[in-house]
C-alpha positions in Angstrom: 297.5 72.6 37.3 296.3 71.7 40.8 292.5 73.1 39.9 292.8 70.8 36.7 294.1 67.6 38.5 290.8 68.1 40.9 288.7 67.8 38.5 289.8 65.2 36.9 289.4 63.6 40.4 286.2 64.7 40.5 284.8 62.5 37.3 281.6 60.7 37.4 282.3 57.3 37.9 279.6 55.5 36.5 280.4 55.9 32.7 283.9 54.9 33.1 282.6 51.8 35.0 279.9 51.3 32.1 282.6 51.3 29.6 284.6 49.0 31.4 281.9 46.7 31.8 280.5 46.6 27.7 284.5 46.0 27.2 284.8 42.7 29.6 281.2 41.4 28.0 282.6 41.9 24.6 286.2 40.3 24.9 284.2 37.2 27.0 281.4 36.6 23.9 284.3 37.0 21.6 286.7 34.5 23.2 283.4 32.5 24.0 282.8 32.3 19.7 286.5 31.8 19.4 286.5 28.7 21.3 283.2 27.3 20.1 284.5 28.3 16.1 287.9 26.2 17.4 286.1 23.3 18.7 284.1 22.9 15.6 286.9 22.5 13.6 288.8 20.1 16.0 286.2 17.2 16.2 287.4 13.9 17.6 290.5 15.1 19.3 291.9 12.5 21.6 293.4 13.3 25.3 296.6 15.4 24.5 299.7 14.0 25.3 303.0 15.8 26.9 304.9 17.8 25.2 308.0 16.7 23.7 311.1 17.7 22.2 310.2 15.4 18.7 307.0 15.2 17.7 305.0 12.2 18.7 302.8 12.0 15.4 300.3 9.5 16.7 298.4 11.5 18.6 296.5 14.4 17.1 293.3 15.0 15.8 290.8 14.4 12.5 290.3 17.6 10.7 287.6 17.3 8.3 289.0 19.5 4.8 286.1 19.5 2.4 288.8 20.3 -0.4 291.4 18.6 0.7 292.6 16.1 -1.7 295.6 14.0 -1.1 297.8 13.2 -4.3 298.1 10.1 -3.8 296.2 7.6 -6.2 292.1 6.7 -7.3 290.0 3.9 -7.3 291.3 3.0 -10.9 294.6 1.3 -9.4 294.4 -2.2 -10.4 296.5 -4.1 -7.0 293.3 -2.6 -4.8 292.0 -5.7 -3.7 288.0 -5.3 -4.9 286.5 -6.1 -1.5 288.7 -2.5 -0.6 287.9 -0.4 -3.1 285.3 1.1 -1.5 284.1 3.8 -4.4 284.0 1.4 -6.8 281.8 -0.7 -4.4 279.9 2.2 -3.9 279.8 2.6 -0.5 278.1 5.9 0.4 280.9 8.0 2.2 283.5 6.5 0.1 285.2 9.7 -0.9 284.7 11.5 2.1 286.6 9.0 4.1 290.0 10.8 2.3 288.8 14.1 3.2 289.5 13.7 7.2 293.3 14.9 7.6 295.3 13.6 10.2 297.0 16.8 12.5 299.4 15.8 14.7 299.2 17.7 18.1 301.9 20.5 17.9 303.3 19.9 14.6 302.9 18.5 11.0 302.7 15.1 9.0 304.4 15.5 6.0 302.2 14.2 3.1 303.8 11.3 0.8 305.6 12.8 -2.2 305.9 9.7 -4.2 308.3 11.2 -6.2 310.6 12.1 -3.6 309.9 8.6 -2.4 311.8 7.1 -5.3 314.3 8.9 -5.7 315.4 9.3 -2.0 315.4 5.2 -1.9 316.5 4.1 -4.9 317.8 1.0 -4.9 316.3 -0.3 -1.9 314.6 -3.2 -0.8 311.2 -3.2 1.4 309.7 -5.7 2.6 306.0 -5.7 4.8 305.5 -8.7 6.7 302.3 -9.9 8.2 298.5 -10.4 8.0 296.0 -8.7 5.3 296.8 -5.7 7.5 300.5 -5.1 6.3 298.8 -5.7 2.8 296.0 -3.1 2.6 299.3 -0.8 3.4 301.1 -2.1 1.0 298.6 -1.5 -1.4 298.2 1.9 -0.3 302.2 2.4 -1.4 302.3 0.6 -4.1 299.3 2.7 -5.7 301.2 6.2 -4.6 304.2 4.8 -6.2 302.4 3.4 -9.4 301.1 6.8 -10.5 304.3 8.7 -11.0 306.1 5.4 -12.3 304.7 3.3 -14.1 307.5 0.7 -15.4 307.4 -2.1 -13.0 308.2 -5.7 -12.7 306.1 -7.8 -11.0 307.5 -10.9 -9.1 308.2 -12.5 -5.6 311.5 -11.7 -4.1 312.5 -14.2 -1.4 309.1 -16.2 -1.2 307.2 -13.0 -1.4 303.3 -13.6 -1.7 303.5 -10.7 -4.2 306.2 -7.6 -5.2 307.2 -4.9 -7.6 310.2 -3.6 -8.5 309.8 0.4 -9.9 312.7 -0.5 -12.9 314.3 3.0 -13.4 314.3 3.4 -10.0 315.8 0.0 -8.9 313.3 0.2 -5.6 311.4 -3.5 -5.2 308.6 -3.3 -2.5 307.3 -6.9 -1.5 304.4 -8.4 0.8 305.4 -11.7 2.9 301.9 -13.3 4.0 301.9 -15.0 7.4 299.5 -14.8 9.6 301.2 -16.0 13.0 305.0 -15.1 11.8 305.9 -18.5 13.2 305.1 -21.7 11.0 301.8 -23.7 11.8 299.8 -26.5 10.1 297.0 -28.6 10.9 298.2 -31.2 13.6 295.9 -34.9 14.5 296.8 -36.7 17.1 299.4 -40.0 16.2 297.8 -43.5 16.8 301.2 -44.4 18.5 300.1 -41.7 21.4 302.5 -38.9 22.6 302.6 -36.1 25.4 299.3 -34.7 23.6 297.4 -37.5 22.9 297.8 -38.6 26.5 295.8 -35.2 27.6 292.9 -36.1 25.2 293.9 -33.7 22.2 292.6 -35.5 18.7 293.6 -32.7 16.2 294.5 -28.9 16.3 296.9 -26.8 14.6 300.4 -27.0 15.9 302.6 -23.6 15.7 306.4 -23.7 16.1 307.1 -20.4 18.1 310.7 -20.7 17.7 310.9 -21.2 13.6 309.5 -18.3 11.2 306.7 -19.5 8.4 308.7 -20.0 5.2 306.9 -17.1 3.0 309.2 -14.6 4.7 312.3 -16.7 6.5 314.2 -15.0 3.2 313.3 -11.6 3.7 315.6 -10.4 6.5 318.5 -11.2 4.1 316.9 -9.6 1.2 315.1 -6.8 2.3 317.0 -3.2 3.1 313.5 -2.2 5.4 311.1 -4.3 7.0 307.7 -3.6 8.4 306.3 -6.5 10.6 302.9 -7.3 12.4 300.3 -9.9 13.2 297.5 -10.4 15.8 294.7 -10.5 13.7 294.6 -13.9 14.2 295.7 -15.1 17.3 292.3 -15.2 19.3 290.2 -15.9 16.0 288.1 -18.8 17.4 286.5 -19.1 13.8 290.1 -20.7 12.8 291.0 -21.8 16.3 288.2 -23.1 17.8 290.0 -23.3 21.3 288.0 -27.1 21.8 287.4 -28.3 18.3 290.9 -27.1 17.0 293.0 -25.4 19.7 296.6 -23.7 18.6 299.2 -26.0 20.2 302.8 -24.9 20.6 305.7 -26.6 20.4 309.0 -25.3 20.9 312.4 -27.4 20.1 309.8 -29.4 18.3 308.8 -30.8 21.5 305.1 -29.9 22.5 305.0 -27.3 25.6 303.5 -28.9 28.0 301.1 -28.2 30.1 299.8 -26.8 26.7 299.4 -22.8 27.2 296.9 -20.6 25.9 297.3 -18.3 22.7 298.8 -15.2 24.8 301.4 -16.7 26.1 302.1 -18.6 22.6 302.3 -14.7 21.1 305.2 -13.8 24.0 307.1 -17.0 22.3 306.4 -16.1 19.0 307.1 -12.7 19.2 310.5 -13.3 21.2 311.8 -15.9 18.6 310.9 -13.8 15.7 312.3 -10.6 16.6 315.3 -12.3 17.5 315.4 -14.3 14.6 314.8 -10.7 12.2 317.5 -9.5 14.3 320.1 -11.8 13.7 319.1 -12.1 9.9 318.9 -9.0 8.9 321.2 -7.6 6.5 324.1 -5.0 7.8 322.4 -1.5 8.3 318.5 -2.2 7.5 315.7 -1.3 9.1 312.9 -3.1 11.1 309.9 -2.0 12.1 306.9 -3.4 14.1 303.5 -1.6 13.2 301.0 -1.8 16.4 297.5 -3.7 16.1 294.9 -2.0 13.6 291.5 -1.8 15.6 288.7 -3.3 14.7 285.3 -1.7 14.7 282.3 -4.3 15.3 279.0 -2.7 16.9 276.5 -5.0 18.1 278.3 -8.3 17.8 281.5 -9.8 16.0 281.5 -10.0 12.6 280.1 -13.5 12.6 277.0 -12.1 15.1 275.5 -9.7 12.9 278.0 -7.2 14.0 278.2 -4.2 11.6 280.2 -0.6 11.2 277.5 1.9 9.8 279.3 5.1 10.6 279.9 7.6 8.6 282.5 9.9 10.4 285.1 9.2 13.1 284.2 8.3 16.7 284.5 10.8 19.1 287.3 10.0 22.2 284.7 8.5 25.0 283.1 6.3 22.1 286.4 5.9 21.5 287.3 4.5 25.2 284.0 2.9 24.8 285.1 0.3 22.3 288.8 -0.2 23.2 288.9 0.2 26.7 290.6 -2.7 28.0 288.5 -2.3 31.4 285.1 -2.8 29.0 286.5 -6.2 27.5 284.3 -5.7 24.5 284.3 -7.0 21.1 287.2 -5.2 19.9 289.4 -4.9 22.6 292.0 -7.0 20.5 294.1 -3.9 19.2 295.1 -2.5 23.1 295.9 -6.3 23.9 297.9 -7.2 21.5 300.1 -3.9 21.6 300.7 -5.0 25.4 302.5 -8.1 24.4 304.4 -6.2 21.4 305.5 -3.6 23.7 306.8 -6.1 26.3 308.3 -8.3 23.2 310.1 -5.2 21.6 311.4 -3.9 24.7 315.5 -3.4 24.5 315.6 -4.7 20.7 316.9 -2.4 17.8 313.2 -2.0 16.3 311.3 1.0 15.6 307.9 0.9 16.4 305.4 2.2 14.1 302.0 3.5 16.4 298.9 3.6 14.2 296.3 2.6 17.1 295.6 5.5 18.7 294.8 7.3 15.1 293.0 4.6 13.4 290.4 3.6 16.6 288.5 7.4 15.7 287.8 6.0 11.9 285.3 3.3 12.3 284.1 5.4 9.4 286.5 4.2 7.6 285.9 0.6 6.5 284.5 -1.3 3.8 281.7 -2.4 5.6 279.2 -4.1 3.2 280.8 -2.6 0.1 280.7 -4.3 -3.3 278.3 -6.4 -1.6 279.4 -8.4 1.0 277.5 -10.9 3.3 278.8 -9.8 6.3 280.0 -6.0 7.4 284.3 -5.6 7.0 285.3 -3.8 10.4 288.4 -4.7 10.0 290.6 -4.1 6.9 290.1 -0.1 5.2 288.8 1.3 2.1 291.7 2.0 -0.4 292.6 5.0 -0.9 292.0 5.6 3.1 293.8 5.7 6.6 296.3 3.2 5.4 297.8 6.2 3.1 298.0 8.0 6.8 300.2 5.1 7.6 302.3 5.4 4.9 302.8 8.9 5.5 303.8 8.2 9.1 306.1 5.1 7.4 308.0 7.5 5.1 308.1 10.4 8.0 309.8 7.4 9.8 312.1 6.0 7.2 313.5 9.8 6.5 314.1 10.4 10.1 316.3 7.2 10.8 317.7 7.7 7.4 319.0 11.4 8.5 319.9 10.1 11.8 322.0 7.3 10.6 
């Protein structure tokens, strides 16, 4: 045994050490291939976040799934506003744009089963509230729900710009336009004079921060589940031409003076409408607050020639790029606004519905000049699109708070 041990000790090194070597080259070029394979599939993938016990399902990546193909609705549903119907306005990556799915880091968004919808939520009440914005996603539901039921009434629940109730479901969805929340109207300037008049202000429109525009001061009462959100509009000098026609608040129907500028008439609004929806709302519903949708103008606003000619999502420093609050660029609108709805919503019973993060990759995802337009939409989506992401996140949100309660 000792004679055999010895020469074992007395092996050749040098192909042992070759082997070990052609091993270690191997396992790096296959890890290498493994992590260049992995970062071809995981495109756009935005700065992970912590881990947490619950998933956080804003924050993930776009997957792009040639076959994927969400069962949700087509082109052929009738409430898609034309301008959004981006296949029928044949715009070139129109049915791509539903072919990116949404992963969440760490875990899964359940698709939208329609079906399921109805039936978990029958005979409920939901109401969005907002700009163009909350309509695009109501839209987007309304079309999922359409498909698998198709006896509706259409009408307006409590001053509802437009709603449908699914009949053998008793489940009524309805959009409430309102651009600021609060009430506003054109204001001139009283030949009798007054606070403003004595500053020099001729006309504007006046905004009462403290009382809620009357298309939706019915719906808290009505509705079992709202979804709020506005911003679009609140530094849109096309509308309020801060010299020509400047928003000016008044609050006890007094005029606030020294007049203040539109971001501090938001932290009014938004602090007199949330408590207003709170104090409103019917015994066990459900408010929600969706954050800003981003825009995405390159090369100027949409009034200066600006455009959105992509044709997949952004990666993460084009990403930063556009948003960065740092970079004050054209659409730099979404992170500011969520700043003063974070602040407004801090220690009230909403839920907060985060679809910035997600939607600033898909500047792909717009109608851009579709169906003809003069000038490029970077702002509202192509139906079907992301706003069916939202939905999905919506519902994931409804079913949790519904299990929870």
């Amino acid at each position: 045994m000792a004679t055999t041990d010895q020469q074992h000790k007395k092996l050749p090194l040098f192909p042992l050490l070759s082997l070990l070597c052609f091993a270690s080259v191997f396992l790096a070029l296959s890890l290498s291939k493994r992590a260049s394979i992995s970062k071809e599939t995981t495109h756009f993938r935005p700065t992970p976040t912590v881990a947490s016990t619950s998933c956080n399902y804003s924050h993930g990546s776009w997957i792009y799934d040639p076959n994927w193909i969400p069962n949700n609705y087509d082109s052929s549903c009738k409430e898609i506003f034309k301008g959004w119907n981006c296949i029928s306005g044949n715009k070139s990556n129109a049915r791509d744009i539903i072919k990116w799915r949404w992963q969440p880091n760490g875990c899964d968004l359940p698709p939208f089963d329609p079906v399921r919808f109805l039936q978990t939520f029958r005979d409920t009440n939901i109401g969005f509230v907002g700009d163009s914005l909350n309509r695009n996603m109501f839209v987007s539901l309304f079309c999922s729900l359409k498909r698998v039921s198709s006896d509706v009434k259409k009408w307006r629940p409590a001053g509802a710009d437009r709603g449908f109730t699914f009949l053998h479901y008793n489940l009524t969805i309805a959009y409430h336009r309102t651009n600021l929340l609060a009430r506003y109207g054109r204001w001139s300037a009283n030949s009798n004079g007054g606070e403003l008049e004595s500053l020099g202000y001729k006309e504007g429109y006046r905004v009462d921060v403290d009382i809620p525009e009357g298309t939706w001061a019915d719906a808290p009462s009505f509705h079992d589940v709202l979804i709020f959100n506005t911003g679009h509009w609140w530094w849109a000098p096309s509308k309020f031409d801060p010299v020509k026609s400047p928003m000016l608040f008044f609050e006890n129907n007094q005029p606030l003076i020294p007049p203040v500028l539109p971001d501090f008439g938001l932290d009014k609004v938004l602090k007199h409408m949330i408590l207003f929806a709170e104090r409103r709302m019917r015994p066990g519903g459900i408010k929600l607050f969706r954050t800003q949708s981003p825009r995405h103008f390159e090369g100027g606003d949409w009034d200066q020639g600006g455009s959105c000619p992509r044709l997949q999502p952004l990666l993460p420093e084009k990403v930063e790029e556009l948003f960065s609050l740092k970079n004050n660029g054209t659409n730099v609108e979404s992170r500011l606004v969520n700043q003063h709805l974070f602040k407004a919503l801090k220690g009230s019973t909403f839920h907060i519905l985060d679809i910035t993060h997600m939607s600033e990759f898909r500047a792909d995802a717009h109608p851009a000049t579709a169906g003809g337009k003069k000038h490029d939409d970077c702002m509202h989506w192509c139906l079907p699109g992301i706003t069916d992401i939202w939905n999905d996140l919506f519902i994931t949100h409804l079913n949790s708070i519904k299990a929870r309660d």
